[in-house]
C-alpha positions as CSV (number, residue, x, y, z in Angstrom):
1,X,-127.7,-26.3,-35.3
2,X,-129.0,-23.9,-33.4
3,X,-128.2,-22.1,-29.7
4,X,-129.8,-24.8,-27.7
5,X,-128.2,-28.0,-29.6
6,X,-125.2,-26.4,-29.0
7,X,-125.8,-25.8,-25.7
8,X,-126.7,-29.1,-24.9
9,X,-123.5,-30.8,-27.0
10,X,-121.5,-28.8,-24.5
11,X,-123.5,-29.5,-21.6
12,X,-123.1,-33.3,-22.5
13,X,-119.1,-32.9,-23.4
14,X,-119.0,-31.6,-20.0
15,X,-120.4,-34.4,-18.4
16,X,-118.7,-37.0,-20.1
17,X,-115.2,-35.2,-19.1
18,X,-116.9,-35.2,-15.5
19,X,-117.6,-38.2,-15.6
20,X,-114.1,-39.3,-16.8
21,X,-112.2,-37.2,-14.4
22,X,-114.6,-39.1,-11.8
23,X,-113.8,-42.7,-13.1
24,X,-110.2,-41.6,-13.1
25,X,-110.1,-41.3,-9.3
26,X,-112.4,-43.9,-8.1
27,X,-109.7,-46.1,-9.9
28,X,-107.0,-44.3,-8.1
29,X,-109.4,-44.4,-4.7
30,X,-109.6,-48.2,-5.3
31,X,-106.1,-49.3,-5.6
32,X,-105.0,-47.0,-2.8
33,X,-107.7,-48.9,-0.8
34,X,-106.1,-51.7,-2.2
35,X,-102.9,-51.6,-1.4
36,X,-104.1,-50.1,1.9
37,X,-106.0,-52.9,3.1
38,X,-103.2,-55.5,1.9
39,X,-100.5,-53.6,4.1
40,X,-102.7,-53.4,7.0
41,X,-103.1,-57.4,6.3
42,X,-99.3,-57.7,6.2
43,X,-99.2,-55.7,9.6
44,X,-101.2,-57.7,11.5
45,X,-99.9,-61.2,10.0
46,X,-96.2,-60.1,11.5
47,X,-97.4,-57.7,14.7
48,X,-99.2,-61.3,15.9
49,X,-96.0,-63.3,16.5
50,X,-94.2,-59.8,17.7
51,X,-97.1,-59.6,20.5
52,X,-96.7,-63.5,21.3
53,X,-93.0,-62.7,21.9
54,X,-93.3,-59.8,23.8
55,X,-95.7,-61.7,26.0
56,X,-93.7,-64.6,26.8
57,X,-90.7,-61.7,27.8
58,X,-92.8,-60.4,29.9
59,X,-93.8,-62.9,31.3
60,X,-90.1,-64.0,31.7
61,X,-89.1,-60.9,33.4
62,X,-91.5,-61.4,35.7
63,X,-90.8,-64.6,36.7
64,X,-87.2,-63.1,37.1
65,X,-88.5,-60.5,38.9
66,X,-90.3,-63.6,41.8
67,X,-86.5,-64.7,41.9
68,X,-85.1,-61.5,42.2
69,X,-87.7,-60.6,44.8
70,X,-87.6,-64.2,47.0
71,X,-83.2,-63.4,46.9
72,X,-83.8,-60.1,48.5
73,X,-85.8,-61.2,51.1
74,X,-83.2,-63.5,52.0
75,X,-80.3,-61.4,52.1
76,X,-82.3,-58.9,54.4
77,X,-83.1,-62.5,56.5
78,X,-79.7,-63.3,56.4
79,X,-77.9,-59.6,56.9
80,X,-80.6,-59.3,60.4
81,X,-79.4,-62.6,61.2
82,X,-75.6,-61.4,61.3
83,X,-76.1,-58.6,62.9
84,X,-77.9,-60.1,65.9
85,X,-74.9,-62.4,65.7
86,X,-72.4,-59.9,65.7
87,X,-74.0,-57.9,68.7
88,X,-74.1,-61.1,70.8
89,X,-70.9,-61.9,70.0
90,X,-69.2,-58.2,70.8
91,X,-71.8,-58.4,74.3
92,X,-70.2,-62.2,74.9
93,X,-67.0,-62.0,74.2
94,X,-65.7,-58.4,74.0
95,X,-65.3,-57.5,77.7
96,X,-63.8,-60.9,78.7
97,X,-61.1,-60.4,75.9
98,X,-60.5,-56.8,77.1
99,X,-60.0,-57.7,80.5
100,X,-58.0,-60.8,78.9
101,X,-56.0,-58.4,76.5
102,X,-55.3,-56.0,79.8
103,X,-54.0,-58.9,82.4
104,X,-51.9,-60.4,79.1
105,X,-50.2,-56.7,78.6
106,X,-50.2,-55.8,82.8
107,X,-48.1,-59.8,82.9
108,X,-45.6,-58.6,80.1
109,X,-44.7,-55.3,81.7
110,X,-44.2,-57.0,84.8
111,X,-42.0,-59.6,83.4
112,X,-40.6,-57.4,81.3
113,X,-39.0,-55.5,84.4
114,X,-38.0,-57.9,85.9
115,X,-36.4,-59.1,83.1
116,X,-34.7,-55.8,83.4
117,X,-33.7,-55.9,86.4
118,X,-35.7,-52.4,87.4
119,X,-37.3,-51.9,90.6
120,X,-40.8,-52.3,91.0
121,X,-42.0,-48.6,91.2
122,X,-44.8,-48.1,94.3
123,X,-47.3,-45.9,92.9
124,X,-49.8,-44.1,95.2
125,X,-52.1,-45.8,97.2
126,X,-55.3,-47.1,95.2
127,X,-58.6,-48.1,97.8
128,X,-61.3,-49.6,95.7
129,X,-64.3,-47.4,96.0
130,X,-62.9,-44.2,97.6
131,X,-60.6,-41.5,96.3
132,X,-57.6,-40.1,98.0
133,X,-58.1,-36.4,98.2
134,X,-54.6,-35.6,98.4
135,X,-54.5,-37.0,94.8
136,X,-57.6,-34.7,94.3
137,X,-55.6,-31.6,95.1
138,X,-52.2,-32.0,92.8
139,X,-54.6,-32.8,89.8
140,X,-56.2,-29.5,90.3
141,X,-53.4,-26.9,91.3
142,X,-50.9,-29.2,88.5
């Protein structure tokens, strides 16, 4: 045997170690790809039906969300509505009843003195439209 046989025996060892090491991982290479494309398989046959359902929620919510919308608008319809009704009422009714509420309590004092038996007190002269300017004068030196 001489330098070159040698040479190539070693040469060809080396290849066939190669070439084994090579074989080893392609193998490995294929089952991961394998195994990789059966997951991604598995994925998709269970992440269809979980997009489906998440669809139909949305579109659910949605629909809720029409409901919720159309109830709003109705209050705000509805809250407008009392308010006007609550400002004509106070405009209609409020100064009649305060003049109402002011004869009822100027009758019970009355009756209520004589009732009594008190004299009827004579307070100072009142002239609709003008003021007394004697009554002027106490109110600003008292």
């Amino acid at each position: 045997m001489s330098g070159g046989e040698v040479a190539g025996i070693l040469v060809a060892v080396f290849w066939a170690i190669l070439v084994s090491f090579l074989a080893v991982v392609l193998v490995r290479l294929a089952q991961t790809l394998r195994t990789t494309t059966k997951l991604v398989a598995d994925v998709t046959d269970q992440a269809v039906p979980l997009l489906a359902d998440a669809s139909t929620a949305v579109r659910s919510a949605q629909t809720q969300l029409e409901r919720v919308d159309a109830i709003a608008t109705d209050v705000q319809e509805v809250t407008s509505n009392a308010s006007a009704l609550s400002t004509t009422v106070a405009s209609t009714f409020g100064g009649p009843l305060v003049k109402v509420a002011a004869f009822g309590y100027g009758v019970r004092r009355a009756l209520g003195r004589k009732a009594e038996g008190e004299p009827e007190r004579a307070g100072r002269p009142v002239i609709v439209g003008r003021t007394v300017p004697a009554a002027r004068r106490r109110k600003r030196k008292g």
